[in-house]
C-alpha positions, 0 to 999 in steps of 0.5 A: 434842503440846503446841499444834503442837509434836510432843514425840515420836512413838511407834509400838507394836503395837495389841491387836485383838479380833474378834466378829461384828459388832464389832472392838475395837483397844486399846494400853497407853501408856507415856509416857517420862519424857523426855516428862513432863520438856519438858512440865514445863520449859516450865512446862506440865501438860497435852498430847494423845496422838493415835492414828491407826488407819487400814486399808483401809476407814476411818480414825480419829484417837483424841485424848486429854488428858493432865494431870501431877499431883502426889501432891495432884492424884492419886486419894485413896489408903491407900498404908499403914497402920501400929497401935501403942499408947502404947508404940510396939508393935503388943503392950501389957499393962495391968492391969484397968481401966486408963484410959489405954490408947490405939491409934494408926492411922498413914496415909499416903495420897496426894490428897484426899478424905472418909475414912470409918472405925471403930475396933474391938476383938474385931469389935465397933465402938467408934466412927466416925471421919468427917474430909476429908484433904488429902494428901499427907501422914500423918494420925494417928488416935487412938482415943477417950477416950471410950468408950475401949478396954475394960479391964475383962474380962482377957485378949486383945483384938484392935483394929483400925481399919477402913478404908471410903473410900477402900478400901484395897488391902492387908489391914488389920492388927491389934494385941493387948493383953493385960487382966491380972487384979489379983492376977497375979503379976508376969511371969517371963522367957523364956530364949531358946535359938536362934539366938544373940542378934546372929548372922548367916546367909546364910538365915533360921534353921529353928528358932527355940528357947527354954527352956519356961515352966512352966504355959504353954499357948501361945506368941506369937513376933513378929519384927520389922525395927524392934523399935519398931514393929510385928511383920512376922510372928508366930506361935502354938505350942504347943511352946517352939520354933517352925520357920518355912516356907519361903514366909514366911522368902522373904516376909518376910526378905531378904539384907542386912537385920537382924531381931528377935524376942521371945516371950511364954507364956500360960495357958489363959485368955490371961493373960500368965505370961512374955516374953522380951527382944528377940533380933536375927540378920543376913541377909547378902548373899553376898558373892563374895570376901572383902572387903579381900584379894587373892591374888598369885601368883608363880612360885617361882623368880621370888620374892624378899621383896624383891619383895613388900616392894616391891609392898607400898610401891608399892601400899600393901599388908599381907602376911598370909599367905605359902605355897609350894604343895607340887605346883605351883612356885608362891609364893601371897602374901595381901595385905591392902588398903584400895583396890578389889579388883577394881581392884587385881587388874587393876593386879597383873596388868600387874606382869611379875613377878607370875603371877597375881593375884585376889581371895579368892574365897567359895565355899558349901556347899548342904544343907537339913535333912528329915525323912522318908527316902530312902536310896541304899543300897537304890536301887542295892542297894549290899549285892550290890555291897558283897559284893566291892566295898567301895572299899578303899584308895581314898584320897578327899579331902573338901574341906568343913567339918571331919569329926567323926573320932572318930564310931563310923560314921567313925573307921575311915575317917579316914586324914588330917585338918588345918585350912586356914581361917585362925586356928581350929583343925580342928573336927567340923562338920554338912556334912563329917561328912553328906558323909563319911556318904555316902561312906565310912560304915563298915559296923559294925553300928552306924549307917548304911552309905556307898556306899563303906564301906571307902574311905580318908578325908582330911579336908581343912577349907577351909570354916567353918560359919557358926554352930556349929549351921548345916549350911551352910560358908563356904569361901575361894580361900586355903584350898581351894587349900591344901586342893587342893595337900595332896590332890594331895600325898597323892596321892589318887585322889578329891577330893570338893568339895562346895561352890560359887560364882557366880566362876571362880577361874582359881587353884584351876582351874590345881590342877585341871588339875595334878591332872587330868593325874595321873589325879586324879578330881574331883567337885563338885555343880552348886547354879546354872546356872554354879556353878565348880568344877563348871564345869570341864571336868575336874570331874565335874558332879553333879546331884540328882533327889528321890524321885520322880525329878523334877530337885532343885532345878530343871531348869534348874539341873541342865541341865549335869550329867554325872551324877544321883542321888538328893540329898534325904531321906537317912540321913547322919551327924552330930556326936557320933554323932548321925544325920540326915536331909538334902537336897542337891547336896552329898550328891549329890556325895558319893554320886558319889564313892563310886561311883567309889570302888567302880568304881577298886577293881574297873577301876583306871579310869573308864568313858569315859562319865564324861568326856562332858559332853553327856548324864547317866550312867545309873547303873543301866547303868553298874551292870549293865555294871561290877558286874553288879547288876540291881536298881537302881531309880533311874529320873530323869525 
């Protein structure tokens, strides 16, 4: 209330607890901001909140005043604090004896109040700083001339300025800087290897790499949203590499943003010997389809260049591409755009001539480098089933980044192979050739053994890696259903699809259908609770589990799932007959299809359990009926 004016009336439930002897009724009040905002325009800053508790035996009325204040008004606060020296940078090197060094404290803080603090450098105070702050505003503190930071011992020192009122609530940072002795030698440069200077990724690099210094005992890496200003994280190694965990890559870098990050080496006493220059990588948002392309369909006796000449002029488009797909009688146009394209999809779609519109859809590959090991070959003791059934001649479309086809563990296999990703040629590539590892690696004597070892292989590539080193694949609308049309066109039994997105893409689902009513099997990975294709309903959904059976990466996630295998720490293949050991539901897949693989060969047909979308297959059951093995060890929690 405001006088007698009733500004709003809010009815909540209350807390109560009960002692012996006592009972306590409390509430969180959360005043609307429609509240605050007719206070304000009548020029006012103060009302009453007024509680009524009321019961059988009493009744008690609760008044309390309120006052909107400004930032000025509010409690005295640090809201942050950021230490730099004179170049800017939470790092700076000087010779000994250097007296112009100075550490700079930036605060922001809100209210007013008597601030109270001391600058100190390797734990030991160098002096109090005591001074009223009206806020609210930036205060800047320099440290003193006088007795200034100490240059005089080499080395590293830490300074930090310590806060004691009002207490902050956030940990204090620190600043190094680094006293060289007289006669060091000038600094040398660090190479810096990995990742590439300006790349881009969906997810923090693993590995950061960089050329060893000769001498050095230790390396600081920093990394940095504004290379100005101070690190968000650094870290010592004492290798010429450093990988970054998980729950700091989750803390610290996010989707959309640009980071960078520089080295330094030193010796045993902390000297400097070499620093590098300032690398940076993009953290990309995943985008849902590609920007600036739309995809329109037409049935292929209702095409005519004339019609595409005239949508270009009425809509102001640019054709780039043009197919007709070989399996179905469809004409697939991709258009270039500058208008939205969601909207622009709607609009196509009232045209009659058109089939069907959409946009070119992103899909991803999900794999996660390891390091200790799992294999499913001794899981579900594939050696007695391999004695009879090894999945020969079963033709297996892998759609996904291209296979290495001239690895020893590979070759043999590869039936097939083409590029459907605009402007590059085919090209081995980390997830392809893992997944092509678990399916189908032949047994040699050489490397590792797929689950299906003699099945015949077509590499389809629809999907990029996203940098030469990455295990993780871009795919499109336009490429999969290229991919999709040739699979069918080589009349495969299997088409393994390992990969995923947030978007149905009714387009690549009508090719499924298609091939589905020819007996066309097809397999796809569950990575979300909706991820297409695995969605759809004639799609075999493939969940993973770890090594203890637990669900990988959620329960949630695999909820939907016709089918769960083991999907992290396994023996796969690499590029250039090189080996690895991965984790995934792209794996899991690939493992799946080999199954099936070995069953085609023996029954010609699958089980009808695979079509029964209420409840995982146990592959251990389906082992014993089909193959009569009975020392599967797989048990799913």
């Amino acid at each position: 209330m405001m006088g007698s004016e009733i500004l709003e009336k809010i009815n909540v439930p209350l807390r109560v607890k009960i002692k012996p002897g006592r009972v306590t009724i409390s509430e969180n009040l959360l005043i609307p901001v429609r509240v605050l905002e007719r206070v304000l325009a009548k020029n006012q800053t103060e009302f009453i909140y007024i509680r009524e508790f009321s019961s059988i035996s009493c009744k008690e009325t609760v008044i309390i005043q309120i006052k909107i204040t400004g930032e000025a008004e509010a409690d005295f606060r640090i809201q942050r604090m950021e230490l730099f020296f004179n170049n800017r940078q939470a790092k700076i090197i000087v010779p000994r004896n250097f007296k112009d060094l100075k550490a700079y404290a930036e605060i922001r803080f809100t209210g007013s109040g008597l601030f109270r603090g001391y600058w100190e450098v390797d734990g030991r105070i160098l002096s109090y700083v005591q001074y009223y702050l009206v806020g609210p505003t930036i205060q800047v503190f320099v440290s003193p001339e006088i007795p200034s930071l100490p240059t005089f011992s080499t080395g590293v020192h830490i300074v930090r300025f310590v806060v004691e009122n009002p207490k902050p609530g956030f940990e204090l940072p620190s600043i190094l800087y680094f006293v060289l002795p007289e006669e060091t030698p000038k600094t040398l440069s660090i190479k810096l290897l990995s990742p590439s200077d300006n790349s881009s990724y969906f997810e923090i690099p693993q590995t950061f790499t960089w050329e060893p210094l000769s001498n050095s005992f230790i390396y600081l890496i920093q990394f940095y949203e504004n290379p100005e200003g101070s690190p968000i994280f650094s870290a010592y190694t004492r290798n010429a590499s450093y990988n970054i965990p998980e729950e700091i890559a989750y803390k610290y870098f996010k989707p959309g943003n640009r980071y960078f990050w520089r080295v330094d080496g030193f010796d045993k006493e902390g000297r400097l010997l070499g620093e590098s220059a300032v690398w940076s990588f993009n953290l990309k948002e995943e985008q849902s389809f590609v920007p600036e392309e739309i995809i329109v369909v037409f049935e292929e006796e209702k095409f005519s260049p004339e019609k595409s000449r005239k949508l270009m002029e009425r809509y102001h488009l640019e054709e780039l591409r043009t197919y007709s797909l070989k399996t179905l009688p469809l004409h697939l146009i991709i258009f270039h755009t500058k208008e939205d394209v969601l909207s622009l999809v709607k609009l196509l779609s009232e045209e009659p001539d058109i089939f069907l519109s959409q946009p070119n859809f992103i899909f991803h590959t999900a794999m996660d480098p390891l390091v200790p090991y799992q294999t499913i070959y001794n899981v579900f003791d594939l050696k007695e089933i391999h004695q009879a059934y090894r999945g020969k001649g079963i033709k297996v479309a892998i759609i996904d980044t291209g296979i290495d086809v001239g690895h020893e563990d590979l070759k043999d296999r590869i039936k097939f192979f083409t590029n459907f990703i605009n402007k590059e040629p085919y090209k081995s590539e980390i997830h392809g050739t893992a997944v092509a590892g678990i399916l189908a690696a032949s047994i040699n004597n050489l490397g590792i053994i797929g689950v299906a070892p003699e099945a015949e292989l077509f590499s389809l590539r629809a999907c990029r890696a996203i940098s030469p080193n990455s295990h993780i694949g871009e795919c499109y609308s336009e490429s999969i259903i290229l991919a999709l049309d040739e699979a069918l066109h080589q009349k495969v039994k299997i088409i393994n699809m390992s990969f995923g997105g947030s978007k149905k893409d009714p387009l690549i689902s009508k090719i499924i259908d298609k091939g589905s009513s020819q007996g066309v099997i097809f397999v796809a990975p569950i990575k979300n609770k909706n991820t297409f294709p695995a969605s759809h309903p004639s799609v075999i959904a493939v969940g993973g589990v770890d090594e203890h059976g637990n669900p990988f990466p959620s329960k949630e996630i695999i909820s939907n799932a016709q089918i769960l295998i083991p999907a992290v720490k396994l023996l796969t293949t690499f590029p250039n007959n090189h080996y690895n050991f991965l984790s995934g539901p792209s794996l899991a897949s690939a493992a799946v299809s080999g199954f099936i693989a070995l069953i085609l060969e023996k029954n010609s047909i699958l089980p009808s359990q695979f079509f029964v979308k209420t409840y995982p297959i146990d592959l251990c059951i389906l082992e014993k009926e089909i193959f009569r093995v009975f020392n599967c060890s797989f048990h799913p929690l």
